[in-house]
Backbone as CSV, one residue per row, in Angstrom:
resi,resn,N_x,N_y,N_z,CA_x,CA_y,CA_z,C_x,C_y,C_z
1,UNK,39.415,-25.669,29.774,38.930,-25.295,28.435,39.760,-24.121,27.916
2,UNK,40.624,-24.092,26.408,40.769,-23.094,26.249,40.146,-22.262,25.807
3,UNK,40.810,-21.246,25.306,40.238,-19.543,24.773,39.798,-20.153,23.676
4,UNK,40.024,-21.049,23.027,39.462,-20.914,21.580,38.448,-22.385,21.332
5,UNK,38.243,-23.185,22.085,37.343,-23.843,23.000,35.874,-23.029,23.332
6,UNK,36.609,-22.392,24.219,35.468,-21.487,24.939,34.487,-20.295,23.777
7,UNK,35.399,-19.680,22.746,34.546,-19.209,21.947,33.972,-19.968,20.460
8,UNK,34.710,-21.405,20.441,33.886,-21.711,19.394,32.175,-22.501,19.657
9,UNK,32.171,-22.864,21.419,30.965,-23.426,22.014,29.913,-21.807,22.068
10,UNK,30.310,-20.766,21.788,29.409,-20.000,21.224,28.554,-19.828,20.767
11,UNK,26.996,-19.200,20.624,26.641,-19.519,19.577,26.309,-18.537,19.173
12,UNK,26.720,-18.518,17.459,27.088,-17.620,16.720,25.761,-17.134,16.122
13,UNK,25.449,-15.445,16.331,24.478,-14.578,16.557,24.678,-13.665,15.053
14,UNK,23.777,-13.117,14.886,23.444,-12.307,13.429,23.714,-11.089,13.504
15,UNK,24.180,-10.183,12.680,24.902,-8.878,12.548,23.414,-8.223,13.682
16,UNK,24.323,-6.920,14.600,23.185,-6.648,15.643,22.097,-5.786,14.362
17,UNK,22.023,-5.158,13.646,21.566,-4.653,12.776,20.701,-4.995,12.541
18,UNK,20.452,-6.463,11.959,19.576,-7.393,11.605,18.526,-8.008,12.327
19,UNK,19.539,-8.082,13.841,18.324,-8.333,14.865,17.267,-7.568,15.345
20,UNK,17.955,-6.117,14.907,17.379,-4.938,15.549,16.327,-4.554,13.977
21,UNK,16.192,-4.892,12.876,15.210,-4.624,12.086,14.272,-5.049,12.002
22,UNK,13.351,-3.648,11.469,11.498,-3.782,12.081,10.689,-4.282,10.764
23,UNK,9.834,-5.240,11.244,9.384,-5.808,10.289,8.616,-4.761,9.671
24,UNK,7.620,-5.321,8.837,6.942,-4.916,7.513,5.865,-4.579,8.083
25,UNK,5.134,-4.483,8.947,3.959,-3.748,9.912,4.547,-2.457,10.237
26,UNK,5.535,-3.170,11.453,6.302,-2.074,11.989,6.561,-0.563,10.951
27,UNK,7.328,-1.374,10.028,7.758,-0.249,9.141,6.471,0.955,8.554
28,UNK,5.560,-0.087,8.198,4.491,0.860,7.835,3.911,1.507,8.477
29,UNK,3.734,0.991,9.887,3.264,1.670,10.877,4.080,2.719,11.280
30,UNK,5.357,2.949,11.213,5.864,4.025,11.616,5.904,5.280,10.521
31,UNK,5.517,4.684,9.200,5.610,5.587,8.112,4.289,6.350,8.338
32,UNK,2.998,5.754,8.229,2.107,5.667,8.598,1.128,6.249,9.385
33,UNK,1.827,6.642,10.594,1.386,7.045,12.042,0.589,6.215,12.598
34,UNK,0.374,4.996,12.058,-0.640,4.027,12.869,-1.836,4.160,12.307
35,UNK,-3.229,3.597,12.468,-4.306,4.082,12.454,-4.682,4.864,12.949
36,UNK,-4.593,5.596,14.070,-4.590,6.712,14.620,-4.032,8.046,14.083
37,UNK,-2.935,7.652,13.268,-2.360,8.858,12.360,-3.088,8.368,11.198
38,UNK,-3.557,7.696,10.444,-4.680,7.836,9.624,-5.715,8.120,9.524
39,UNK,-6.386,8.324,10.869,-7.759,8.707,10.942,-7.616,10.061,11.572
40,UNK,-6.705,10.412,12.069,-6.280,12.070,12.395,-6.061,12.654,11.314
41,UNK,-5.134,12.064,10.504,-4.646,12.898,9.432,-6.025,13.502,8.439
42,UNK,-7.025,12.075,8.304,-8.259,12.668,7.242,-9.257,13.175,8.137
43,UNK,-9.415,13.646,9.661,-10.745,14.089,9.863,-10.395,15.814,9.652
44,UNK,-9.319,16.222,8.963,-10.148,17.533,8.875,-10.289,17.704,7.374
45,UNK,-9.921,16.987,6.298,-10.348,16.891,5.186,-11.808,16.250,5.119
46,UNK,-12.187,15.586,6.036,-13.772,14.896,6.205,-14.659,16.402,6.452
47,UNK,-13.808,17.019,7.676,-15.284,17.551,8.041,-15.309,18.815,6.756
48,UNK,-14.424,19.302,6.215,-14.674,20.373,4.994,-15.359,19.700,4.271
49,UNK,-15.270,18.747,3.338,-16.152,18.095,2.744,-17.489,18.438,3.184
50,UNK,-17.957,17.667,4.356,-19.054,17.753,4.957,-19.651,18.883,5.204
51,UNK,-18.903,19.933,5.814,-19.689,21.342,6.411,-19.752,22.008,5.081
52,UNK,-18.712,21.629,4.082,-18.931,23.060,2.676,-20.399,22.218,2.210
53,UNK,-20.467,20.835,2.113,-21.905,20.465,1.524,-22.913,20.964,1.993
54,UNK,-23.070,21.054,3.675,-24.649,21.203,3.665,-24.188,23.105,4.671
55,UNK,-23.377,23.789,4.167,-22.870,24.881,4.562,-22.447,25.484,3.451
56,UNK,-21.917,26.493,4.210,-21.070,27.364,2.775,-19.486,27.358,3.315
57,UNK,-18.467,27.806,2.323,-17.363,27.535,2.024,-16.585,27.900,3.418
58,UNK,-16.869,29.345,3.824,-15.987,29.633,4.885,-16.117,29.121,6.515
59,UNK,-17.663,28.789,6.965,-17.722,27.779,8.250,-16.996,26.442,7.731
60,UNK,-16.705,26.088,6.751,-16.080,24.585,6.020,-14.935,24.847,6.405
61,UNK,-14.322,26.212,5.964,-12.363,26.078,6.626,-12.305,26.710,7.607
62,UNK,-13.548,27.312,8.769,-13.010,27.393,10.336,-13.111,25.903,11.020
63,UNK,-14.157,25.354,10.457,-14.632,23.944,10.810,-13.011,23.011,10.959
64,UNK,-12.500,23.058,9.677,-11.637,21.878,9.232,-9.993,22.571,9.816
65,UNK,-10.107,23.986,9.857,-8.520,24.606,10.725,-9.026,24.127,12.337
66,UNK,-9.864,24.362,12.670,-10.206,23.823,14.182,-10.030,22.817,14.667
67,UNK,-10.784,21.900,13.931,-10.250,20.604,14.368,-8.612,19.932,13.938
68,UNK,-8.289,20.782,12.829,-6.971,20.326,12.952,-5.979,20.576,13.867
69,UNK,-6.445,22.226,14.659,-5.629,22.500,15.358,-5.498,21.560,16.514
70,UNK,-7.073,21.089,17.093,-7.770,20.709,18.243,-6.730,19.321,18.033
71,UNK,-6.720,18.808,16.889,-5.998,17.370,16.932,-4.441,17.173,17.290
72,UNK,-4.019,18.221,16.785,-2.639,19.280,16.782,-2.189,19.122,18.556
73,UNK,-2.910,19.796,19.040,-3.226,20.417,20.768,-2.935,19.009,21.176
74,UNK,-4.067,18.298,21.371,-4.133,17.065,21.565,-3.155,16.125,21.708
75,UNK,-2.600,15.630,20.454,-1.489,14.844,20.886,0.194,15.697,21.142
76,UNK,0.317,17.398,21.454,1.064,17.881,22.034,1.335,17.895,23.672
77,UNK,-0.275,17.597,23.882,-0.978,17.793,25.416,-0.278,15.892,25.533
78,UNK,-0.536,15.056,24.895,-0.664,13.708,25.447,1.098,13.013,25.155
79,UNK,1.853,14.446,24.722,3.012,14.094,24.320,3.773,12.884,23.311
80,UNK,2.764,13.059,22.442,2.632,11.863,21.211,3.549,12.164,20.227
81,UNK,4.036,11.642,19.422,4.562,12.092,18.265,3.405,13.110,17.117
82,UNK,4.196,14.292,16.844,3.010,14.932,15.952,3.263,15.429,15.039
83,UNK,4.017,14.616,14.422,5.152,14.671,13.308,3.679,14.744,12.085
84,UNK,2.680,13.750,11.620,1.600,13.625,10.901,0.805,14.550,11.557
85,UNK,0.039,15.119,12.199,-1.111,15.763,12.487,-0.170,17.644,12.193
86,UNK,1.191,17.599,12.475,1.619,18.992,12.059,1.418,18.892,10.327
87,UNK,2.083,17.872,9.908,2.042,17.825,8.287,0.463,17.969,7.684
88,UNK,-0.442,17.293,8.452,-1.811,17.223,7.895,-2.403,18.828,8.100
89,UNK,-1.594,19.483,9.433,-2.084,21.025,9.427,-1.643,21.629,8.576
90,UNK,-0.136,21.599,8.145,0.203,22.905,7.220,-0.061,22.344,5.810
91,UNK,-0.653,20.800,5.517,-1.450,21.194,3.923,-2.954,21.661,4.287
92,UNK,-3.676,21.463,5.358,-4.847,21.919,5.489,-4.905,23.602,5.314
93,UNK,-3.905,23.915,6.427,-4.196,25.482,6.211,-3.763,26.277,4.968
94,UNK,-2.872,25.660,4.215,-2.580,26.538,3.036,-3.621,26.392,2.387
95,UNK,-4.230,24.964,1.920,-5.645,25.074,1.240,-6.953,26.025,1.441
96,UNK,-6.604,26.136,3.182,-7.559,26.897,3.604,-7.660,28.186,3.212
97,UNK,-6.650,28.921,3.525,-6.238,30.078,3.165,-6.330,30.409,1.589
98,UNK,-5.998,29.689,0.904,-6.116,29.997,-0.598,-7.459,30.028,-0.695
99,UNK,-8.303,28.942,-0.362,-9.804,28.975,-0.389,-10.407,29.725,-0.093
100,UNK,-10.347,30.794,1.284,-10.657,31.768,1.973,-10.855,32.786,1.406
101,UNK,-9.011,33.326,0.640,-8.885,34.557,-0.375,-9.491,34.137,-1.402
102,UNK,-9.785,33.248,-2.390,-10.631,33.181,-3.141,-11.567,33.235,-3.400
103,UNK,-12.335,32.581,-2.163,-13.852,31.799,-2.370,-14.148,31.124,-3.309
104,UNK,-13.374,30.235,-3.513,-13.375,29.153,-4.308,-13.565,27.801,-3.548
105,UNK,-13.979,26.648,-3.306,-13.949,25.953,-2.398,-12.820,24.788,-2.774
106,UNK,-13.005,24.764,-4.716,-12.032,23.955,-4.611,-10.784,24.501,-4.839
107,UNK,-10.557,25.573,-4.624,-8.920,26.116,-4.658,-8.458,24.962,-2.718
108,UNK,-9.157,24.320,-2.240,-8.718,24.019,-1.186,-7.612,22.770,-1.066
109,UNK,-8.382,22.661,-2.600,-7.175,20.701,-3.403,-6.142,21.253,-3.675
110,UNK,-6.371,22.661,-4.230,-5.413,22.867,-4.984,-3.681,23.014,-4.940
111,UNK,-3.559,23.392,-3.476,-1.684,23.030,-2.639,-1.853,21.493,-2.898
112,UNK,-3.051,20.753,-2.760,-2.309,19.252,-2.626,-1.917,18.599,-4.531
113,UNK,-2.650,19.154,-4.884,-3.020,18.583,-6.518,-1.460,19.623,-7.133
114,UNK,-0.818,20.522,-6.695,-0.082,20.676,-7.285,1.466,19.917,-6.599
115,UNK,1.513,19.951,-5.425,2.531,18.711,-4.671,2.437,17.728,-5.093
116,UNK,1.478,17.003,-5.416,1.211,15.518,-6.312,2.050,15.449,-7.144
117,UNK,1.834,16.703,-8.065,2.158,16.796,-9.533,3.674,17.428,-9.204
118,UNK,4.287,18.069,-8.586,5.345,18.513,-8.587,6.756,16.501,-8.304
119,UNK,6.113,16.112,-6.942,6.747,14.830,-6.149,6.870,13.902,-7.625
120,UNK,5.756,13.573,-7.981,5.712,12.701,-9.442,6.747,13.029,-10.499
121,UNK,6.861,14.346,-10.889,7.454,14.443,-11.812,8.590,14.356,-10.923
122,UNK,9.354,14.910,-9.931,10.700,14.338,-9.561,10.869,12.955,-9.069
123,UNK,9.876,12.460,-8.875,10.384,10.892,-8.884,10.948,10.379,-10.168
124,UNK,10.053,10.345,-11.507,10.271,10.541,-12.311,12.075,10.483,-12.612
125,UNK,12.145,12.053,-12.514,13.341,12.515,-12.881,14.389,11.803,-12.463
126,UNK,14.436,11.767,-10.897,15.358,10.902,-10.289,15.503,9.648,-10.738
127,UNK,14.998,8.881,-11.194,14.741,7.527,-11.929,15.519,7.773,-13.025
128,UNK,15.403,8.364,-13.932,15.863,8.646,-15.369,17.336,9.058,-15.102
129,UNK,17.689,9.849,-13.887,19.192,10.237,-13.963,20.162,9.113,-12.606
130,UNK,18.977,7.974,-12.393,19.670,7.057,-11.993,20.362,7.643,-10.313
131,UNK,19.428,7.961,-9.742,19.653,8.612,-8.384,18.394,8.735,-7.834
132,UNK,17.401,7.138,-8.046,15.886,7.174,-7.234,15.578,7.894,-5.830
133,UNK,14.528,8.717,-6.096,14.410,8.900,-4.927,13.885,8.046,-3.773
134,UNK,13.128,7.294,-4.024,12.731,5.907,-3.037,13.683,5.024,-2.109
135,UNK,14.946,5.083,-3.458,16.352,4.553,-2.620,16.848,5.794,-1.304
136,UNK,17.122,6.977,-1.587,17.442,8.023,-0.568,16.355,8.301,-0.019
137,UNK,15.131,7.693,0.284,14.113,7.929,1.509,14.343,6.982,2.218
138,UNK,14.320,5.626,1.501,14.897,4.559,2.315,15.866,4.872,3.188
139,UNK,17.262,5.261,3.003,18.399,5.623,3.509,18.269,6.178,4.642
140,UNK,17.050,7.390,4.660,17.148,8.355,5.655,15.872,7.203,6.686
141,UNK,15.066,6.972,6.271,13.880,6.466,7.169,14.052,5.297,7.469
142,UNK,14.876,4.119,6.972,14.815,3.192,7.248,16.223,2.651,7.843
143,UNK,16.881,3.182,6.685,18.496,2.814,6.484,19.640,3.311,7.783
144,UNK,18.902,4.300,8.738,19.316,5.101,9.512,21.138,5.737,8.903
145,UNK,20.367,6.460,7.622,21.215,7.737,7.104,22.342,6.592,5.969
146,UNK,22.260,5.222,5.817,23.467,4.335,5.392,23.060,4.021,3.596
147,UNK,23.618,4.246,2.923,23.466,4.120,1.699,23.758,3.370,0.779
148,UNK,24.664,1.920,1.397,25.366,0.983,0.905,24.263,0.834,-0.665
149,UNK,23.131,0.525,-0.611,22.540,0.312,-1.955,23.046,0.750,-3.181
150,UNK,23.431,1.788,-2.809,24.561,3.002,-4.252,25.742,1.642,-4.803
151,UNK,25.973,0.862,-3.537,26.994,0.110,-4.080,26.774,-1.438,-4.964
152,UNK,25.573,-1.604,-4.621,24.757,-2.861,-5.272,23.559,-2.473,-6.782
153,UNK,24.050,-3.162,-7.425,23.307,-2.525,-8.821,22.126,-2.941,-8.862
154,UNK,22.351,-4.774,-8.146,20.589,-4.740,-8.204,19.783,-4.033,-7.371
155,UNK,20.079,-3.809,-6.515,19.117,-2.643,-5.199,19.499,-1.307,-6.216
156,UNK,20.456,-1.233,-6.924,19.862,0.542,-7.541,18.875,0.210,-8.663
157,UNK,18.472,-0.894,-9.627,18.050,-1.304,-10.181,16.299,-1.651,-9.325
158,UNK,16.423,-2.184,-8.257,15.347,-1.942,-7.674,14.943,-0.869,-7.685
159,UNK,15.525,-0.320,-6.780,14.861,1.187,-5.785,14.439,1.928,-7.778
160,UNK,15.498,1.821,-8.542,14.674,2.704,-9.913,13.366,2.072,-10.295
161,UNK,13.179,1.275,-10.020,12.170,0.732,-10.449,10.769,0.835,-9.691
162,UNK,11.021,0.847,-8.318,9.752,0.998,-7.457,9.732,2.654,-7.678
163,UNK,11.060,3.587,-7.426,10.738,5.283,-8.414,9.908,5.535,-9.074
164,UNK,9.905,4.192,-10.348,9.182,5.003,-11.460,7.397,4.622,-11.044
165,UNK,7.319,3.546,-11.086,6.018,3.057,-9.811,5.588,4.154,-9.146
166,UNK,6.204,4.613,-8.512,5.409,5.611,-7.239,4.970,6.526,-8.045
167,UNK,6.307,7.242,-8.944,5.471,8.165,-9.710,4.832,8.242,-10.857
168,UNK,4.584,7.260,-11.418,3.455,6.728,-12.322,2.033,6.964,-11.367
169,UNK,2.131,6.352,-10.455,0.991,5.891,-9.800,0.542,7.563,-9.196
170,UNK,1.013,7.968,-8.594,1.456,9.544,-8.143,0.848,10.253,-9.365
171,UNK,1.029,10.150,-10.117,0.810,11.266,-11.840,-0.868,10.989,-12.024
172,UNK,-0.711,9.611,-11.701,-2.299,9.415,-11.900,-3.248,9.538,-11.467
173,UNK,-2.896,9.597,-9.852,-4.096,9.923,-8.780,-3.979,11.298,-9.046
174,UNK,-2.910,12.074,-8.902,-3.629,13.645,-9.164,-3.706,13.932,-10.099
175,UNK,-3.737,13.008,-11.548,-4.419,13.815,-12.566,-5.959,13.506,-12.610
176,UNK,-6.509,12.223,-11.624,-7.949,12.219,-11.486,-8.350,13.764,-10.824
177,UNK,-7.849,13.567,-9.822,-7.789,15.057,-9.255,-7.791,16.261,-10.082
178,UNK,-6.991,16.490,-10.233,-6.876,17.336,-11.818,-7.958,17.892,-12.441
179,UNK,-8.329,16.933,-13.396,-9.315,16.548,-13.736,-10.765,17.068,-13.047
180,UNK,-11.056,17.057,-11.889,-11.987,16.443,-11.373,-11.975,18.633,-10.829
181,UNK,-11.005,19.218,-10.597,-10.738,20.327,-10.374,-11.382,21.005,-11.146
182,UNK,-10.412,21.231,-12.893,-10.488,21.864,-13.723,-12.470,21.762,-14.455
183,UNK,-12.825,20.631,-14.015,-14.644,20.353,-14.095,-15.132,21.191,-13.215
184,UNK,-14.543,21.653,-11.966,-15.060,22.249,-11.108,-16.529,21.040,-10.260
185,UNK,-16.153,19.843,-10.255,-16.570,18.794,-9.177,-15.968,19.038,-8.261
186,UNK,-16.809,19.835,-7.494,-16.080,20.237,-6.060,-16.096,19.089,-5.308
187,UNK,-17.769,18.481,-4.445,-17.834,17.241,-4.051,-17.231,16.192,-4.123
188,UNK,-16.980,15.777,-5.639,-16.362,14.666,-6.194,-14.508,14.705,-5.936
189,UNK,-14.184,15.972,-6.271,-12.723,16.397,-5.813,-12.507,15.953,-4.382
190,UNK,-13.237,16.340,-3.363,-13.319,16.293,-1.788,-13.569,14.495,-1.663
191,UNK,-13.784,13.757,-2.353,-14.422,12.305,-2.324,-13.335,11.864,-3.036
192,UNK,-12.620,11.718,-4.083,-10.919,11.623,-4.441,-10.393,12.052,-3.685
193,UNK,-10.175,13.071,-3.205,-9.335,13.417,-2.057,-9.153,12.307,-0.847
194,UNK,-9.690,12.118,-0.526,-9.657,10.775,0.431,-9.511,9.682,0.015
195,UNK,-10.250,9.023,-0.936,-10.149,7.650,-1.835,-8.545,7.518,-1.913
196,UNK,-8.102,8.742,-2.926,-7.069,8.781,-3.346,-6.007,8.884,-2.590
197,UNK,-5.894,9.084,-1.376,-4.888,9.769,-0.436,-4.075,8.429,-0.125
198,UNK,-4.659,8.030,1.620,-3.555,6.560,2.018,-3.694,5.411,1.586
199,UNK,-5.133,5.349,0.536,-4.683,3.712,0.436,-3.749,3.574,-0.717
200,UNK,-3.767,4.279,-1.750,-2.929,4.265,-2.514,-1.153,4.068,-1.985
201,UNK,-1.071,5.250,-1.286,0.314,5.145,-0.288,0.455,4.231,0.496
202,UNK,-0.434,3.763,0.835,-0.187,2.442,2.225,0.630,1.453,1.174
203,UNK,-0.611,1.101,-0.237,-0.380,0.105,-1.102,1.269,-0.044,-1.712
204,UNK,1.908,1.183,-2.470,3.027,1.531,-2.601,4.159,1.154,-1.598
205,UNK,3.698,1.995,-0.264,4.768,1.397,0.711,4.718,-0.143,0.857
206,UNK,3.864,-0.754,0.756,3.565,-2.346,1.322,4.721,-3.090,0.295
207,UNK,4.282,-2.337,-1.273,5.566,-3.382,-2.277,6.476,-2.950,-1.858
208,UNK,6.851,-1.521,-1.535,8.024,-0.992,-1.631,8.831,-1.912,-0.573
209,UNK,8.428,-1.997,0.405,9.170,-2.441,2.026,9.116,-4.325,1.766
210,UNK,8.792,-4.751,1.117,8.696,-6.130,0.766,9.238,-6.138,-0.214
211,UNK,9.415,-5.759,-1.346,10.225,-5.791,-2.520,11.789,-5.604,-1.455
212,UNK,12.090,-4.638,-0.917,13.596,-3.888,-1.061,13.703,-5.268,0.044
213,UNK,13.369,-5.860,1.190,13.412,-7.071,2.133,13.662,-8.387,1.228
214,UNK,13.132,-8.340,0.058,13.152,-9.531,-0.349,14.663,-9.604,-1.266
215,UNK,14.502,-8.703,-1.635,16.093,-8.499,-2.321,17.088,-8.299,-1.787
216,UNK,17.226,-7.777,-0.427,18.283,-7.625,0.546,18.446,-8.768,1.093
217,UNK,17.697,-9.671,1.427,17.339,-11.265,1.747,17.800,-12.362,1.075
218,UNK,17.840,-12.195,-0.388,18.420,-13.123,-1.412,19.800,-13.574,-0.635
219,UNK,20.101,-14.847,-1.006,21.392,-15.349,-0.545,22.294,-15.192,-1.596
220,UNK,23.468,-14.821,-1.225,24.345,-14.628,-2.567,24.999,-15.840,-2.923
221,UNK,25.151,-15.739,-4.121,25.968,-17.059,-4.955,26.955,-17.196,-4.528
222,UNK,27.376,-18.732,-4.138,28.052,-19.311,-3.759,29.839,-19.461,-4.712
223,UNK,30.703,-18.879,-4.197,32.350,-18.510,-5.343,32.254,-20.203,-5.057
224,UNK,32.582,-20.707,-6.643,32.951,-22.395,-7.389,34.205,-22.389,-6.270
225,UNK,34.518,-23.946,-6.094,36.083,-23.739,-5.711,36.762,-23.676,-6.505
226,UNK,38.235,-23.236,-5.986,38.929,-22.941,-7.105,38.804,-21.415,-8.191
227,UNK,37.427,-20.755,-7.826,37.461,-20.025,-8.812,38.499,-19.025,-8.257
């Protein structure tokens, strides 16, 4: 048999790249932290809720820094990833802390209701000057750092488009919030606060990671002969 025998009885395998990409669970799940990073991330926004209701404001943010720390500890001790339970601490404790020096209970939304509103409007922006940010999160989280999309108009045409999406959608949950602040609905703020938090984001990521798959997926048009 020759050499060129021998490699055309081959059988011809898919860029390793491709083999090695994580589906649409996967993906979310790693964005995500799992259910486990979802139900970590909201039990210390649960228990403030809870202890400021049938308590007063300041057992509400030793309550809700404790257990965040305790959750914190926890998967440091079990050597987990704690990439989400650090992020869920340092918006908990700034809320806390503002809440604390205030005594305000809902100054505790208030780091998150202004990050809302800050992320939105630069999604926004990025969209409008045609440099989405959704496309360069992709890049870094998914894309492992590769940016080829810059070079395809319909994927920049995508990714602007799921941009303006996020932060539409983004503008709106924290202006319920907002809203719900400036009334001084503390309860009701603490009850958006959660509503509003992952399912909204889960929902977003779900088009986002199926939209950008389905368009990277398209088969390209076939060059006429001759052309």
């Amino acid at each position: 048999m020759t050499t060129g025998q021998h490699r055309a009885a081959q059988p011809e395998t898919g860029p390793p790249d491709d083999e090695r990409l994580p589906t649409i669970a996967e993906q979310m799940a790693d964005q995500l932290g799992g259910w486990r990073g979802l139900v970590e991330s909201s039990i210390p926004v649960v228990v403030f809720v809870v202890a400021n209701i049938i308590g007063e404001l300041r057992p509400a943010v030793i309550a809700s820094m404790a257990v965040a720390l305790l959750i914190a500890g926890l998967r440091l001790a079990q050597r987990r990833p704690i990439r989400h339970a650090v992020n869920g601490l340092f918006g908990v404790g700034i809320g806390a802390a503002i809440a604390w020096r205030t005594g305000d209970e809902r100054d505790f939304y208030l780091p998150g209701i202004l990050y809302g509103i800050g992320y939105g409007v630069a999604l926004l922006i990025s969209a409008a000057i045609r440099q989405p940010l959704v496309g360069w999160i992709w890049s870094v989280l998914v894309a492992k750092g590769r940016a080829e999309w810059r070079d395809d108009p319909k994927l920049v045409r995508t990714f602007t488009q799921l941009t303006v999406l996020w932060g539409v959608v983004w503008l709106a949950k924290v202006g319920v919030q907002a809203g719900l602040y400036l009334a001084h609905q503390d309860t009701a703020l603490g009850v958006a606060r959660l509503a509003l938090g992952y399912p909204p984001y889960a929902l977003l990521l779900l088009i986002t990671v199926w939209t950008v798959r389905r368009v990277t997926r398209e088969p390209q048009p076939t060059p006429l002969p001759g052309a």
